[in-house]
C-alpha positions as CSV (number, residue, x, y, z in Angstrom):
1,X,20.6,-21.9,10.8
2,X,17.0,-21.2,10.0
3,X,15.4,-18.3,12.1
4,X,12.9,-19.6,15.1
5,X,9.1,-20.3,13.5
6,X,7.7,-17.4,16.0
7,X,9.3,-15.3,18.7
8,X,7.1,-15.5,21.6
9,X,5.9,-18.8,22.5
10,X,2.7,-18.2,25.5
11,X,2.7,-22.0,27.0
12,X,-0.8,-21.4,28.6
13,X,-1.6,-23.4,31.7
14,X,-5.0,-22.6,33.0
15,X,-4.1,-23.0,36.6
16,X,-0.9,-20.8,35.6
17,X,-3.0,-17.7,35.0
18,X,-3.2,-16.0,38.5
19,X,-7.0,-17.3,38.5
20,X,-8.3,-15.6,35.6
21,X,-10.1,-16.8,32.4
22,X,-7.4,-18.0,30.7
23,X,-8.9,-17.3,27.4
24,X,-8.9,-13.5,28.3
25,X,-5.5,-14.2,29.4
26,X,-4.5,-15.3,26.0
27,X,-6.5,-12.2,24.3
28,X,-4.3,-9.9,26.0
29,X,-1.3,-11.9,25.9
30,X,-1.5,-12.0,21.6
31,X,-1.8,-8.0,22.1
32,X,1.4,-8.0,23.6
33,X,2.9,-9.7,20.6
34,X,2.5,-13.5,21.4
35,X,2.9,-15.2,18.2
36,X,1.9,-18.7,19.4
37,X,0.1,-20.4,22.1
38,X,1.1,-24.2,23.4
39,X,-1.7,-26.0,25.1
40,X,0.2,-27.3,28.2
41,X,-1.9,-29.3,30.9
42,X,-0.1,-32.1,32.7
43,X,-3.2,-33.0,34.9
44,X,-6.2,-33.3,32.9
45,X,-7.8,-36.5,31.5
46,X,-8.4,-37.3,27.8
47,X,-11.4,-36.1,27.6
48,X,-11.0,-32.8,29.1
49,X,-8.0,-31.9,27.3
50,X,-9.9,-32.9,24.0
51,X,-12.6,-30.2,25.2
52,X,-10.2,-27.9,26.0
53,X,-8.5,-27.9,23.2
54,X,-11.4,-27.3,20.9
55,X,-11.7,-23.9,22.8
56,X,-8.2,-23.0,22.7
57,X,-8.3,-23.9,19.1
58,X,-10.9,-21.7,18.0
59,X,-9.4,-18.5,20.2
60,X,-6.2,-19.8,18.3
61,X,-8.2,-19.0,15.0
62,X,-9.7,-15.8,15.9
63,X,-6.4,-13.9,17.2
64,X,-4.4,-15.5,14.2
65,X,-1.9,-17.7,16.3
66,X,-0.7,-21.2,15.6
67,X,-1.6,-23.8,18.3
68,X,1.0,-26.2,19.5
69,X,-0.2,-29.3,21.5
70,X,2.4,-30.2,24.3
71,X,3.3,-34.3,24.2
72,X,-0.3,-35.5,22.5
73,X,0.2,-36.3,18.7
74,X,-3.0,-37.7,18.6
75,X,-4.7,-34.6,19.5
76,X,-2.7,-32.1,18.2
77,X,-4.0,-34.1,14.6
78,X,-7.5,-34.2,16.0
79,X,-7.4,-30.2,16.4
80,X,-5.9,-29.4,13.3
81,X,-3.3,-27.7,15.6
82,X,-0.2,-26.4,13.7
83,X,2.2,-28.3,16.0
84,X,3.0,-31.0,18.8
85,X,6.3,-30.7,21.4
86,X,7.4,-33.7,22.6
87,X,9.6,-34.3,25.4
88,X,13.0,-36.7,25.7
89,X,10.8,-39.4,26.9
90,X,7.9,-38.8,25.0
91,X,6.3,-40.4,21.4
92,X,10.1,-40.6,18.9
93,X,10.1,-37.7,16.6
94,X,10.8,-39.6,14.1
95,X,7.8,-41.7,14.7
96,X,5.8,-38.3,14.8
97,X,6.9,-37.2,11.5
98,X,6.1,-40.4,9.9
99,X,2.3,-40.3,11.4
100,X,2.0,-36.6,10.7
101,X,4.1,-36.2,7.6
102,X,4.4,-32.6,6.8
103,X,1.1,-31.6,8.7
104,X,2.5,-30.5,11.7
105,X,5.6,-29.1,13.2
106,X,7.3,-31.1,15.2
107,X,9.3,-29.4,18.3
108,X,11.3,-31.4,20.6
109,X,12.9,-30.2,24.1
110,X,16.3,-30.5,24.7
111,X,18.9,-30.3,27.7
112,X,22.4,-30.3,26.2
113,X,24.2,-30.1,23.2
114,X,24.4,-33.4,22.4
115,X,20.2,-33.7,22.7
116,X,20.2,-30.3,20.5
117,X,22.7,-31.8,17.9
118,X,20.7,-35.2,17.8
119,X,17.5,-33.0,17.0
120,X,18.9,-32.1,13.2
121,X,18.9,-35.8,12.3
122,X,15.2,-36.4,13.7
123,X,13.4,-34.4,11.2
124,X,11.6,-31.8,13.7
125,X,10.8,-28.3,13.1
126,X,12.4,-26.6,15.8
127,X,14.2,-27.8,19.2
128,X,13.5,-26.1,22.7
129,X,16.8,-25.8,24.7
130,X,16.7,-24.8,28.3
131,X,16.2,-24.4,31.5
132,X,18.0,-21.5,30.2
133,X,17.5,-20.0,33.6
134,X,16.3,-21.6,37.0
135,X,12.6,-21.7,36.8
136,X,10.2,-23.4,39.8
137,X,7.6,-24.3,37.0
138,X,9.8,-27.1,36.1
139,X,11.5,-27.8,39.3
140,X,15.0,-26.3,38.2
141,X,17.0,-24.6,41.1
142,X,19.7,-23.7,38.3
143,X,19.8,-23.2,34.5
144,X,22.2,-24.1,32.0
145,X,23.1,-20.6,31.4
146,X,23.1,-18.1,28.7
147,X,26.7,-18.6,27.8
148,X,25.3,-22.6,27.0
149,X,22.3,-21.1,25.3
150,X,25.1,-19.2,23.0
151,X,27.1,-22.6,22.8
152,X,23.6,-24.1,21.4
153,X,23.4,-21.6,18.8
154,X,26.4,-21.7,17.1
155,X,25.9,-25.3,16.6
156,X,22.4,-25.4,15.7
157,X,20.9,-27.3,12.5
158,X,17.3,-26.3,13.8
159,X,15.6,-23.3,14.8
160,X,16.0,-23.0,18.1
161,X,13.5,-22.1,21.2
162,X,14.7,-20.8,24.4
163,X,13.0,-21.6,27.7
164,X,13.1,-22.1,30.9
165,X,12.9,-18.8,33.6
166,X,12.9,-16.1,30.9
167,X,11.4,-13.1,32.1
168,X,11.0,-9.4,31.0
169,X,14.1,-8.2,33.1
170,X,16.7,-11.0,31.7
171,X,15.5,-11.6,28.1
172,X,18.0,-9.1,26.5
173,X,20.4,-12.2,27.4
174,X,18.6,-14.0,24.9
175,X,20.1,-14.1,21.5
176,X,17.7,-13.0,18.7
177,X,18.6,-15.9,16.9
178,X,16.6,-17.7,19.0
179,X,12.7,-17.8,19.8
180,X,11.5,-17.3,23.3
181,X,8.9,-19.7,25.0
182,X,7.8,-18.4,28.9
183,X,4.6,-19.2,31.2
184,X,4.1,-17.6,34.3
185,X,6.5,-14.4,32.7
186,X,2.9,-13.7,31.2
187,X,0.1,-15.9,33.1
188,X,1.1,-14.8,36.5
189,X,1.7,-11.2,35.2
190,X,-0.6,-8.7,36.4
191,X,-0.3,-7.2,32.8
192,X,0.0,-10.4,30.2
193,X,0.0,-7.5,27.3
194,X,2.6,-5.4,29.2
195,X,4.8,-8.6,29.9
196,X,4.8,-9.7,26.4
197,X,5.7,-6.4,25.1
198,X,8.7,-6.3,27.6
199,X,10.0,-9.2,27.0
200,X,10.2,-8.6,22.8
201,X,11.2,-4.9,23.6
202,X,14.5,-6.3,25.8
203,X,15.7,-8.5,23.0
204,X,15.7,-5.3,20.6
């Protein structure tokens, strides 16, 4: 298996950032040891996530991080971001790859092993796999567990991306085979830099 295209995955939400700029958010959250940022808003129209994006994409630029667009092909190309996630239900990766070719990476989420398994024949770059743990973000009340998370990894064909209630105090269950993605473990932190730093420092 191919080793995960970053370790620490910031999906920023701006209303996930304890009410504070979340560019300074962001700043402090690549000290920390972020190595890439998703643009994650569920709620805002076209145009504003368009505008949004163009910020996010030049912080992106000045801290050195790639930018992944969460679900929006079309604007991850109109960014020049380095990568869209799509969801089960979202655009078909294979239809992704074939109107972004090799320009972006394509990540796609998956819940099981048979979604994970299915992801090597799609063409994508890397497959998330979670709710590792139970996580109110997404509205899980229980994980699939790190002993799944293992199960995942040993059958792999595709870097692999961890989510789902990862935190500081139980990321040393994640494998280091795998790459870590978390949002409030760092927006809602009172110390984004801190909280990135402990979260790499436990998988050591």
């Amino acid at each position: 298996m191919r080793p995960p295209l970053f370790r620490l995955c910031f999906l920023l939400s701006r209303g996930l950032c304890g009410g504070r700029e979340p560019l300074a958010v962001l700043e402090a959250a690549v000290h920390g040891g972020v190595d890439c940022v998703q643009l994650r808003e569920k709620e805002m129209s076209g145009a504003e996530l368009y505008e949004w994006g163009r910020k996010l994409r030049r912080e992106c630029r000045r801290l050195g991080v790639p930018l992944v667009v969460n679900d929006h092909l079309e604007l991850a190309l109109a960014l020049g971001a380095e990568g869209v996630h799509l969801g089960q239900e979202d655009l078909h990766a294979d239809d992704a790859r074939r109107l972004a070719s090799d320009s972006l990476w394509i990540g796609l989420s998956t819940h099981d092993l048979e979604q994970l398994d299915e992801a090597a024949e799609l063409r994508v770059d890397y497959a998330g796999f979670g709710p590792v743990f139970a996580t109110p973000t997404k509205g899980y009340g229980i994980g699939l567990g790190a002993p799944q998370l293992a199960a995942a990894l040993a059958i792999a064909r595709v870097p692999v991306v961890a989510i789902g209630g990862i935190t500081p105090e139980n990321a040393w269950m994640i494998p280091e085979q795998a790459g870590v993605a978390v949002s409030t473990a760092i927006g809602l932190a009172e110390d984004p830099t801190a909280a990135a730093r402990g979260l790499l420092a436990a998988r050591l």
